[in-house]
DOFI-136280 format. One record per residue (C-alpha): x, z, y; chain; residue number from 1. Coordinates in pm, whole numbers. Last residue first. Layout:
N
[atom [X, Z, Y], 'A', NUM]
...
END
This chain:
411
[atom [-4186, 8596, 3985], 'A', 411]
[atom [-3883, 8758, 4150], 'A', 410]
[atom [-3875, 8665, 4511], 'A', 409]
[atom [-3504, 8753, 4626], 'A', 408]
[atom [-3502, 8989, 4936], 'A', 407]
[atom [-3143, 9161, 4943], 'A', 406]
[atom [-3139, 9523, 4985], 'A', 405]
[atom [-3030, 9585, 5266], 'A', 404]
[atom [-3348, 9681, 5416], 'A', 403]
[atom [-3424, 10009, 5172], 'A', 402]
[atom [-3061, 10121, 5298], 'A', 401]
[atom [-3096, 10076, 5668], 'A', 400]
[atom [-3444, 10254, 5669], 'A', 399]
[atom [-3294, 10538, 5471], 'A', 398]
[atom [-2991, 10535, 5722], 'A', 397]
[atom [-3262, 10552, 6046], 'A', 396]
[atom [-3427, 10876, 5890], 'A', 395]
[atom [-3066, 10981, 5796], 'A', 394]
[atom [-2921, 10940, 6151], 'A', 393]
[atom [-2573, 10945, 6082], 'A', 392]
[atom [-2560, 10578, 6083], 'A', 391]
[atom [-2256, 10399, 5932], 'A', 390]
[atom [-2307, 10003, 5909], 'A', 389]
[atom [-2181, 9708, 5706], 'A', 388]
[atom [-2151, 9941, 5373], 'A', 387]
[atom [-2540, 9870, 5300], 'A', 386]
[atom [-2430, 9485, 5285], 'A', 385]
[atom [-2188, 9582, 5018], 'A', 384]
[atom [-2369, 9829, 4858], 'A', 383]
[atom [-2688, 9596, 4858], 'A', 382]
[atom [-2466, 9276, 4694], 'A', 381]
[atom [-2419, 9316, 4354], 'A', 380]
[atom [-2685, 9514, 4204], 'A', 379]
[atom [-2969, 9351, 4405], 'A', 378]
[atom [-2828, 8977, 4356], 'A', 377]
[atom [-2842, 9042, 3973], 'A', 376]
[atom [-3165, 9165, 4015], 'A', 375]
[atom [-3327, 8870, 4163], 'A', 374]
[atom [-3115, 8636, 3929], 'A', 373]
[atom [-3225, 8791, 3679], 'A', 372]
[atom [-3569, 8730, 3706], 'A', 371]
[atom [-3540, 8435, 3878], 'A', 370]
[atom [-3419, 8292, 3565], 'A', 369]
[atom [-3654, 8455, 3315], 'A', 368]
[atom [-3975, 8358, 3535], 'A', 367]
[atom [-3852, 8038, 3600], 'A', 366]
[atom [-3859, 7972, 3203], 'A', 365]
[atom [-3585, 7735, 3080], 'A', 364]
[atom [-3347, 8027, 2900], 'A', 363]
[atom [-3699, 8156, 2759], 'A', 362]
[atom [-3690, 7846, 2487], 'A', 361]
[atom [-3378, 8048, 2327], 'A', 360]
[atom [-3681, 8315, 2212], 'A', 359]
[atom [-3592, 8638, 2057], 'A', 358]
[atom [-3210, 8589, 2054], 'A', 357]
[atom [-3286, 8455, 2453], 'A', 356]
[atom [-3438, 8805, 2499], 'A', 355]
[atom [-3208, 8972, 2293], 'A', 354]
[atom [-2938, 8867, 2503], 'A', 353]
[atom [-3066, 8899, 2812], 'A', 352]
[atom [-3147, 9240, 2751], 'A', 351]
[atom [-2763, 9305, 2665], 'A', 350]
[atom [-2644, 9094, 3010], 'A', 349]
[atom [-2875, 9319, 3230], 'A', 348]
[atom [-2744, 9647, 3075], 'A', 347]
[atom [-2388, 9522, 3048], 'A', 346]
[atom [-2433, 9432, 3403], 'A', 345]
[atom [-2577, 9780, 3501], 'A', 344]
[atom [-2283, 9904, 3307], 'A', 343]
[atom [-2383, 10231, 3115], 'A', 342]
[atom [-2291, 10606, 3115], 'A', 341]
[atom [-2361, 10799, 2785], 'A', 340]
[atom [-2528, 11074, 2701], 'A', 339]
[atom [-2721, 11019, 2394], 'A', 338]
[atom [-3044, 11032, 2519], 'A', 337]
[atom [-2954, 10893, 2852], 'A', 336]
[atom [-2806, 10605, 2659], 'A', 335]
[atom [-3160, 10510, 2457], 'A', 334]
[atom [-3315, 10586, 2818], 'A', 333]
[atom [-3068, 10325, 2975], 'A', 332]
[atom [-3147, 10074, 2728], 'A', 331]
[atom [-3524, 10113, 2702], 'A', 330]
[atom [-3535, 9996, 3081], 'A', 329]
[atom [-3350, 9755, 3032], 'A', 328]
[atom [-3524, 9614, 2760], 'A', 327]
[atom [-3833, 9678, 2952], 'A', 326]
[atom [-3757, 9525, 3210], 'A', 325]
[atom [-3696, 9207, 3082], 'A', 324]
[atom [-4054, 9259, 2902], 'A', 323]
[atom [-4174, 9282, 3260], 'A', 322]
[atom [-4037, 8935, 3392], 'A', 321]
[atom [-4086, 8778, 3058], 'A', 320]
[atom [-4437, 8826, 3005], 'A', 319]
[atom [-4527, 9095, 2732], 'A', 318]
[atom [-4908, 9054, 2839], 'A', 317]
[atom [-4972, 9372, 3083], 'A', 316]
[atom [-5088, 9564, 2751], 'A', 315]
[atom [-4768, 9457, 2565], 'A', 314]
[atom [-4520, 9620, 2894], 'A', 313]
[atom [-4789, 9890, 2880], 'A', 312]
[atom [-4725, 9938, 2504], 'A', 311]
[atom [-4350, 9880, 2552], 'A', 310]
[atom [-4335, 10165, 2840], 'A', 309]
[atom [-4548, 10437, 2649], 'A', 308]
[atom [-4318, 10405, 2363], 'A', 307]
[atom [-4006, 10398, 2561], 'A', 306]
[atom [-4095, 10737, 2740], 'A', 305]
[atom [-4234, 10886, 2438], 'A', 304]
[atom [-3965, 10856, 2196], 'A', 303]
[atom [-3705, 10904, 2489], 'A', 302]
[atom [-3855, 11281, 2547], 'A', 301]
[atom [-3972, 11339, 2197], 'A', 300]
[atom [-3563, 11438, 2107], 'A', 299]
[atom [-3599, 11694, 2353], 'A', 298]
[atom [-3891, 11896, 2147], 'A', 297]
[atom [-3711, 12155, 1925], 'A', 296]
[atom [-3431, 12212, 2292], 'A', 295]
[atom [-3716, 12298, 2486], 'A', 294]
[atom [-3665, 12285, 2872], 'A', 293]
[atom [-3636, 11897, 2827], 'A', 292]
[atom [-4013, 11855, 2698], 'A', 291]
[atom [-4146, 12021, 3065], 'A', 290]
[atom [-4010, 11670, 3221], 'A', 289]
[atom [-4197, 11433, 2971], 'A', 288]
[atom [-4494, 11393, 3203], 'A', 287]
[atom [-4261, 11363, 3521], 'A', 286]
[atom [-4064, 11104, 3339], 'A', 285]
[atom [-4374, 10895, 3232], 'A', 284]
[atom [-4473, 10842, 3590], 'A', 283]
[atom [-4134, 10739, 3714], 'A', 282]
[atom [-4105, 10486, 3424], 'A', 281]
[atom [-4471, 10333, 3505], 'A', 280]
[atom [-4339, 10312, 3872], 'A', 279]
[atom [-4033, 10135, 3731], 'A', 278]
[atom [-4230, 9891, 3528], 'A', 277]
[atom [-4468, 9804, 3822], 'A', 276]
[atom [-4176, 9731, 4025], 'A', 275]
[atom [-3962, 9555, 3745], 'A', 274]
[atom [-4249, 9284, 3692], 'A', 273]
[atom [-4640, 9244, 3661], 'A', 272]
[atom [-4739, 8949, 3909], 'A', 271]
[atom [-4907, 8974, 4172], 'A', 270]
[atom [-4650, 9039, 4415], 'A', 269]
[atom [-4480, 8724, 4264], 'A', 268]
[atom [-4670, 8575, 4527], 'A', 267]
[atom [-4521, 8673, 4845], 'A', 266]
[atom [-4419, 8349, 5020], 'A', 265]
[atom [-4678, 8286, 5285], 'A', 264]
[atom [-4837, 7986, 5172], 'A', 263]
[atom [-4851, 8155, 4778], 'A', 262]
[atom [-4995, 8472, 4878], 'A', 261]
[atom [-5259, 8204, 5071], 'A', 260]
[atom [-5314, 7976, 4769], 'A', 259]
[atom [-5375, 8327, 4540], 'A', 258]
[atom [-5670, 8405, 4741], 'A', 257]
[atom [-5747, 8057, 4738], 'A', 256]
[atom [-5822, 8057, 4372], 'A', 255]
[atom [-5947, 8431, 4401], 'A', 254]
[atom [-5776, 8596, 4045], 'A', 253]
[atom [-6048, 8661, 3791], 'A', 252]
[atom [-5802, 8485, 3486], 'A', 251]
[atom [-5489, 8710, 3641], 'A', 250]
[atom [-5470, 8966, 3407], 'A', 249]
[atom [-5160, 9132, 3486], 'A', 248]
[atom [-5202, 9491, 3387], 'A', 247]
[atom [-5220, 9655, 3720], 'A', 246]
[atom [-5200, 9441, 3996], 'A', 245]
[atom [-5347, 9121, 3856], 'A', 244]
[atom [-5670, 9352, 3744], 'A', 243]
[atom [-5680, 9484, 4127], 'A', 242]
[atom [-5679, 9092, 4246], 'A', 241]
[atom [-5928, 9031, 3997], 'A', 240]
[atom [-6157, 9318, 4077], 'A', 239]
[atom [-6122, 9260, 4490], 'A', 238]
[atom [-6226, 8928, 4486], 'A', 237]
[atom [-6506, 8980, 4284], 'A', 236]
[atom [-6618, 9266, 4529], 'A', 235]
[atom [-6667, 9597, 4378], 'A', 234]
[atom [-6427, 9805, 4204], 'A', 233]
[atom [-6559, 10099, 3981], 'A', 232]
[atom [-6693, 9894, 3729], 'A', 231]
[atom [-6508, 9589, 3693], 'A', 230]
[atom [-6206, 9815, 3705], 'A', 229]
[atom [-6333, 9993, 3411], 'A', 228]
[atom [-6410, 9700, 3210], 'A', 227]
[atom [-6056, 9535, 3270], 'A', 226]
[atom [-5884, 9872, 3158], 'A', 225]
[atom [-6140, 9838, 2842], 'A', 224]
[atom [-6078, 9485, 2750], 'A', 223]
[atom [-5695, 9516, 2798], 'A', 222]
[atom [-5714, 9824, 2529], 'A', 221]
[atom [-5908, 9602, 2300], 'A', 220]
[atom [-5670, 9276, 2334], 'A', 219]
[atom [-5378, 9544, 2295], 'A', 218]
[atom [-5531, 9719, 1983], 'A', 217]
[atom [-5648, 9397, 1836], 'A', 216]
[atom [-5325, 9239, 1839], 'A', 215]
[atom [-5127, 9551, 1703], 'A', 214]
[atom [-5382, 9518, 1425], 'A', 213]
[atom [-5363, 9158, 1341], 'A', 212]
[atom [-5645, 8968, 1284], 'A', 211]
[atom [-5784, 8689, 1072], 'A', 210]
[atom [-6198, 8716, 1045], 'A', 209]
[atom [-6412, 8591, 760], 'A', 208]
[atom [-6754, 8429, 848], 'A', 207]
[atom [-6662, 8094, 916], 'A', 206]
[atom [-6755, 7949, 1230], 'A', 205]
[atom [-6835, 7601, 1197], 'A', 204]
[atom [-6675, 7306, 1463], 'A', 203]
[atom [-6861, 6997, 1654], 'A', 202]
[atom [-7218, 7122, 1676], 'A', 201]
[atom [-7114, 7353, 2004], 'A', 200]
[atom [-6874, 7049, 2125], 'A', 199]
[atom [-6538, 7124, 2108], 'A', 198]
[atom [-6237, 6971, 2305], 'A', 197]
[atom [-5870, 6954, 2143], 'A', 196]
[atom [-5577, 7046, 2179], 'A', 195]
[atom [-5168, 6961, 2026], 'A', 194]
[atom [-4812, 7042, 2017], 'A', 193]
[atom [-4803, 7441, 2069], 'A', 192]
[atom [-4543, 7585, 1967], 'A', 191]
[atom [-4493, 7815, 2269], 'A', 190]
[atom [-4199, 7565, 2366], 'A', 189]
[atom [-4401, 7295, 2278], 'A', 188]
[atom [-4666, 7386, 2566], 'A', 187]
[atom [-4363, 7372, 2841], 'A', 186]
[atom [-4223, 7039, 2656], 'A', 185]
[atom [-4549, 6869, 2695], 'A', 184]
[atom [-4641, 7039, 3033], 'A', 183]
[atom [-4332, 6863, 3203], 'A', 182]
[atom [-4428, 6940, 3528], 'A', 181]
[atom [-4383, 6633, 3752], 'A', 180]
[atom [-4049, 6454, 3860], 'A', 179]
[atom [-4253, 6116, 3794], 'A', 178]
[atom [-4647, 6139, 3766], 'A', 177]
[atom [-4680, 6072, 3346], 'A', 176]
[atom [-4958, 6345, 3363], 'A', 175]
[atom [-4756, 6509, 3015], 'A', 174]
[atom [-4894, 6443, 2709], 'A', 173]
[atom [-5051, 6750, 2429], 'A', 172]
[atom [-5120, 6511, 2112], 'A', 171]
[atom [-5524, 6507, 2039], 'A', 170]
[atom [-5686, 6618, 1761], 'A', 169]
[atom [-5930, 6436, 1590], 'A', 168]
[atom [-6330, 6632, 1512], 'A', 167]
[atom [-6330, 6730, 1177], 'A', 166]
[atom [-6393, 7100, 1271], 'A', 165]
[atom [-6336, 7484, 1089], 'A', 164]
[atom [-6379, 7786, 1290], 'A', 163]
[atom [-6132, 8164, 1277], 'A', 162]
[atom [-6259, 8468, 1478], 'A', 161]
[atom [-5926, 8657, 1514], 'A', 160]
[atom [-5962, 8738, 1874], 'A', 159]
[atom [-6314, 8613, 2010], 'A', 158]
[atom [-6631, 8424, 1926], 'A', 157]
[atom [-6954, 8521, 1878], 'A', 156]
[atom [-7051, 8511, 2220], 'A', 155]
[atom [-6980, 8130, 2183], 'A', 154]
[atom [-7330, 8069, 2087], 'A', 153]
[atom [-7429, 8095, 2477], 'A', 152]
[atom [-7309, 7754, 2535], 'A', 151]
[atom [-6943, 7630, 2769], 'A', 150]
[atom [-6820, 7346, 2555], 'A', 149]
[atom [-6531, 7475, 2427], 'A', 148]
[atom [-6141, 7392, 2495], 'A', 147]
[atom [-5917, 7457, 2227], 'A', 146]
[atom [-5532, 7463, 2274], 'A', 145]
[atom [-5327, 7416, 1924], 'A', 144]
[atom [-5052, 7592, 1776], 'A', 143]
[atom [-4798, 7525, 1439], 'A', 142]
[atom [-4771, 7578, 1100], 'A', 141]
[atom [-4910, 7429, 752], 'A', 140]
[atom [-5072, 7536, 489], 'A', 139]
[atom [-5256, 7190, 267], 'A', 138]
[atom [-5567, 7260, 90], 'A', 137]
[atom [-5721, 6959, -136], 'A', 136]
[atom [-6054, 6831, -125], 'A', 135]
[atom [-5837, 6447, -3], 'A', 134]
[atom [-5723, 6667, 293], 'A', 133]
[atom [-5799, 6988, 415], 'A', 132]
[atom [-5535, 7118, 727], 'A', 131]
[atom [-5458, 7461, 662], 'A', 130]
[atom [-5389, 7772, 941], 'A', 129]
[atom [-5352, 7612, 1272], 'A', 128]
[atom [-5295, 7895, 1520], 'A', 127]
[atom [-5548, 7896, 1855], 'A', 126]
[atom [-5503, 7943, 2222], 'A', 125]
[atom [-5797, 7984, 2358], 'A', 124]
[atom [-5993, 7805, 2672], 'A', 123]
[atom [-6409, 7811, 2746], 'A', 122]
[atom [-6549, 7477, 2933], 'A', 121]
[atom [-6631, 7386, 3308], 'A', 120]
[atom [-6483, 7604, 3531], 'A', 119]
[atom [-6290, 7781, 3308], 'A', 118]
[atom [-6355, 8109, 3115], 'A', 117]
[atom [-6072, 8244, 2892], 'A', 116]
[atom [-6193, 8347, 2509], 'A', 115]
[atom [-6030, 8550, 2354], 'A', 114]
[atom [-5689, 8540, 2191], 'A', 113]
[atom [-5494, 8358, 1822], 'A', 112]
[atom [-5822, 8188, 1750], 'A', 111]
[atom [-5783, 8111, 1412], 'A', 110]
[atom [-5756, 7738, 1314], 'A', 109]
[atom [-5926, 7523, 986], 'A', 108]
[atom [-5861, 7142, 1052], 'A', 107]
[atom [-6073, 6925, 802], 'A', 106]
[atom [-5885, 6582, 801], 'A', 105]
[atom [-6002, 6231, 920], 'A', 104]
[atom [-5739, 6185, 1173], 'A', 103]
[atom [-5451, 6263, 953], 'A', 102]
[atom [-5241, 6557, 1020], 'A', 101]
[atom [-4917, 6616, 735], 'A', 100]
[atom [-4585, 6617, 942], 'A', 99]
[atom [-4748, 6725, 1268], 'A', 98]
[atom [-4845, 7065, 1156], 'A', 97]
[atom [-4549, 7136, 1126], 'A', 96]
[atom [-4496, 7302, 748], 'A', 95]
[atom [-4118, 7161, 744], 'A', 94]
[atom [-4020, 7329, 1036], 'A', 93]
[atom [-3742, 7154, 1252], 'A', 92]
[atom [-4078, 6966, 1508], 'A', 91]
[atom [-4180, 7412, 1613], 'A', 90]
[atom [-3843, 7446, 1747], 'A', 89]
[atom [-3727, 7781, 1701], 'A', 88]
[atom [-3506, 7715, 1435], 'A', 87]
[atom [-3308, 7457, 1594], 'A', 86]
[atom [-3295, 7683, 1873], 'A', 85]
[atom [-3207, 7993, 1688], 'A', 84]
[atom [-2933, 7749, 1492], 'A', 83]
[atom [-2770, 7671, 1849], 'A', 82]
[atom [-2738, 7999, 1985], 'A', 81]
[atom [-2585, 8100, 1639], 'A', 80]
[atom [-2334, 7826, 1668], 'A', 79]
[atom [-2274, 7872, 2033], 'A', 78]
[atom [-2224, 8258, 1935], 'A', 77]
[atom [-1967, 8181, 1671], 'A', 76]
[atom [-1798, 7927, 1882], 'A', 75]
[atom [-1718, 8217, 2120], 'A', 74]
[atom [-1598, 8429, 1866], 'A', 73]
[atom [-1360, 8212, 1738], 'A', 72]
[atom [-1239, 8107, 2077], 'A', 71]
[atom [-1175, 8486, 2136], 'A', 70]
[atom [-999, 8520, 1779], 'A', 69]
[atom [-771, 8248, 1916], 'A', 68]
[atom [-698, 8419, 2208], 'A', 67]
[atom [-595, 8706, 2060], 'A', 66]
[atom [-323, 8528, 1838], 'A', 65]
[atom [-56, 8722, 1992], 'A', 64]
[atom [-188, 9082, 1967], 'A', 63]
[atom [-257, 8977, 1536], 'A', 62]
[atom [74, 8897, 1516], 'A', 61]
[atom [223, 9226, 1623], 'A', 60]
[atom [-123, 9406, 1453], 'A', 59]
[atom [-63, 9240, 1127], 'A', 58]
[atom [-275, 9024, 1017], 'A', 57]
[atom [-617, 9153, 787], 'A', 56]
[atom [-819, 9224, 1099], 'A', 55]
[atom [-742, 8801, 1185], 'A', 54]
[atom [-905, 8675, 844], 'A', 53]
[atom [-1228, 8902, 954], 'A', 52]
[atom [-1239, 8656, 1283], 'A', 51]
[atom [-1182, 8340, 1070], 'A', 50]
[atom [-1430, 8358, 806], 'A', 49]
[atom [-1682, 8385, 1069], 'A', 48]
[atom [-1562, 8105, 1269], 'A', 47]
[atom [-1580, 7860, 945], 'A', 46]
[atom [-1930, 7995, 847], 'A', 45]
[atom [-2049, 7946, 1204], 'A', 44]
[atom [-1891, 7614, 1236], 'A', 43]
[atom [-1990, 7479, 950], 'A', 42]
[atom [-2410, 7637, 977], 'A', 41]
[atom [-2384, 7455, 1302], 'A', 40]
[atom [-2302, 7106, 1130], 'A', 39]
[atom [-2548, 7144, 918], 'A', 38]
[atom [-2799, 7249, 1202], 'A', 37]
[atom [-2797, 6892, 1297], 'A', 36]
[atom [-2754, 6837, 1645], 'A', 35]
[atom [-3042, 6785, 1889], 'A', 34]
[atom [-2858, 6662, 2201], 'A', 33]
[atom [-3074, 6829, 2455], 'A', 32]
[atom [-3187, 7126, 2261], 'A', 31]
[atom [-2873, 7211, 2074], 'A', 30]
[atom [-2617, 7180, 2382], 'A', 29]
[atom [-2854, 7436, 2586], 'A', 28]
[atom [-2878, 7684, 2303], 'A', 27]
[atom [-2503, 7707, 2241], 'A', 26]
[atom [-2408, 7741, 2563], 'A', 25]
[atom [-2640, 8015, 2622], 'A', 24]
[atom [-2519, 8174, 2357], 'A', 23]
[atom [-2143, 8137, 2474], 'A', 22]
[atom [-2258, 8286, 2781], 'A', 21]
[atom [-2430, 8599, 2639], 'A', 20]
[atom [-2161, 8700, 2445], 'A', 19]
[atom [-1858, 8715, 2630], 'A', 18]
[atom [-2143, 8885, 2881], 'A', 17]
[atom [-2185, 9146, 2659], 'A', 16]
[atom [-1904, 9329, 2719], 'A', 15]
[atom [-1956, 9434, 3037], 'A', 14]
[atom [-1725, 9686, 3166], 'A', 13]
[atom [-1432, 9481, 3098], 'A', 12]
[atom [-1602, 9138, 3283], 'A', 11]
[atom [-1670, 9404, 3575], 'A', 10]
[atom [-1356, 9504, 3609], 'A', 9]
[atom [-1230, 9151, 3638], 'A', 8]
[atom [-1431, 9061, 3880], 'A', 7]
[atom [-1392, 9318, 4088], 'A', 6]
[atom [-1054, 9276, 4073], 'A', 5]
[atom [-1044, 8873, 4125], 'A', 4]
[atom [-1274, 8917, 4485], 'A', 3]
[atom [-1059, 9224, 4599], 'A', 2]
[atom [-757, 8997, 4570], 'A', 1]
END
């Protein structure tokens, strides 16, 4: 029964997989049956009340009626996983956007990043911040995607420059080819439910700016890495590929360049994940090393390491893949600090959790999946398939055990 044992002592170790499933359950029932979060708030009241009912029984009784504080606990986390989606989706909010636009109505929006150059026309994403109807003001929530004209007057727009227009918005639709990407529920799940194409006499830009400072910082910071590659890199080719590479800006990135990583199997190689992370980790433990030999500045140690990795991890665009990562990462340097030994799986189960806590929509993103899938396999099956052969040879042992690890393309 080595399969059962293993399991087993794994499902002890990691706690917070008792959690994570019943989340996920929970977020998966809400979105495709779209229950009433009434109903959810019931059960969640009803299970809570029921798990501190069972610390006042006594402890014979209470031993006996484990189960049933399992199933409470379990329908607690559907319930929760079920009210973040319902609250997460962008049609639940009262303010949507959608529940007060009229096609005649003032639309006021603040570009929410800069500008992205396409072929033919400029892209943002941008945050609806009052719709004007009637002379009167109405807030509401929700995203749009703009597309400019391509003119030179759009120099003087960028992060936080915010532009009123009259011109209709359209409703995001999907190509309507059968088994195709569903780009209506992908934009929805960033709250975005709507776009529209501007014409340079088509929108005002207003002269007051909406910005957030963390924003600016990382749109600033990105801006300056970019700047220096551009400058020290030549070949256009090369400068979007090295951009990729190191902070994940892939707007330069070759067209066919990415094509042929993509024929051959090895795109996610452009794509910030774990690998960059962990070098970035590696780097920031050999800076911090000299802090450990003084007991007045150990306790800077994790402060800087996890600081340094969440501003990179921000920097390189806080996609899943890295910002999975990054939880982990944070996790075992929290537990390092403190001294304590962690489950890998806890580890990957616990950043999974607050990631889908964060954003249930994530649970759908093939980033997310393969994600932890890829790393999943890694943990659980390169001792085993290291284990298949002996070699005393420890030149040909080190090339054994980097090539049993298994090869899963993580995006």
């Amino acid at each position: 029964m080595p399969v059962t044992s293993a399991t087993i002592r794994i499902w002890r170790k990691a706690p917070f997989i008792r959690l994570l499933l019943p989340l996920m359950i929970g977020i998966i029932v809400q979105w495709y049956w779209q229950i009433p979060a009434n109903l959810w708030w019931y059960l969640l009241s009803i299970s809570t009340v029921l798990i501190i009912v069972f610390f006042f029984i006594p402890f014979f009784h209470r031993y006996k009626m484990l189960f049933l504080n399992g199933i409470s606990i379990s329908i607690l986390f559907i319930s929760v996983g079920a009210l973040l989606t319902w609250h997460k989706n962008i049609h639940n909010n009262k303010q949507w956007l959608g529940n007060f636009y009229k096609e005649k109505d003032t639309v006021q929006i603040t570009l929410n990043e800069p500008l992205t150059e396409k072929t033919k026309s400029f892209k943002a994403d941008a945050v609806v911040n009052f719709l004007v109807q009637d002379y009167k003001k109405i807030s509401v929530k929700g995203k749009i995607i703009v597309y400019f004209q391509k003119d030179s007057l759009l120099q003087q727009l960028d992060y936080g420059s915010q532009i009123a227009f009259i011109k209709p918005l359209q409703e995001i639709k999907n190509s309507g080819n059968p088994g195709g990407f569903d780009y209506k529920t992908y934009s929805l799940f960033q709250d975005i439910t709507y776009q529209v194409y501007l014409k340079p006499d088509e929108f005002v830009v207003l002269k007051e700016r909406n910005t957030n400072w963390l924003n600016k910082f990382l749109f600033s910071t990105r801006k300056k890495v970019i700047d220096i590659i551009r400058k020290y890199i030549p070949g256009e080719k090369e400068q979007g590929l090295a951009e990729a590479l190191l902070i994940g800006y892939k707007d330069d990135l070759d067209k066919d360049l990415v094509q042929s990583y993509t024929n051959t199997g090895v795109v996610h190689i452009i794509v910030i994940a774990g690998l960059h992370l962990g070098m970035v980790y590696w780097v920031l433990v050999l800076l911090v090393k000299p802090l450990k030999k003084r007991k007045k500045f150990k306790w800077l140690t994790p402060v800087i390491i996890i600081s340094g990795l969440w501003i990179f991890s921000l920097v390189a665009g806080a996609h899943v893949p890295i910002i999975r990562s990054t939880v982990m990462l944070t996790s075992i340097v929290l537990a390092e600090s403190i001294r304590r030994k962690t489950s890998v799986y806890n580890t990957l189960a616990a950043s999974a959790f607050l990631l889908l806590c964060y954003n249930p929509f994530w649970i759908w993103d093939a980033g997310f999946q393969l994600s932890y899938a890829a790393v999943t396999s890694i943990v659980t099956f390169t001792r085993p398939i290291y284990n298949w052969f002996y070699l005393k040879n420890k030149a040909l042992d080190f090339i054994w055990k980097i090539n049993s690890v298994p090869g899963v393309n993580t995006p």
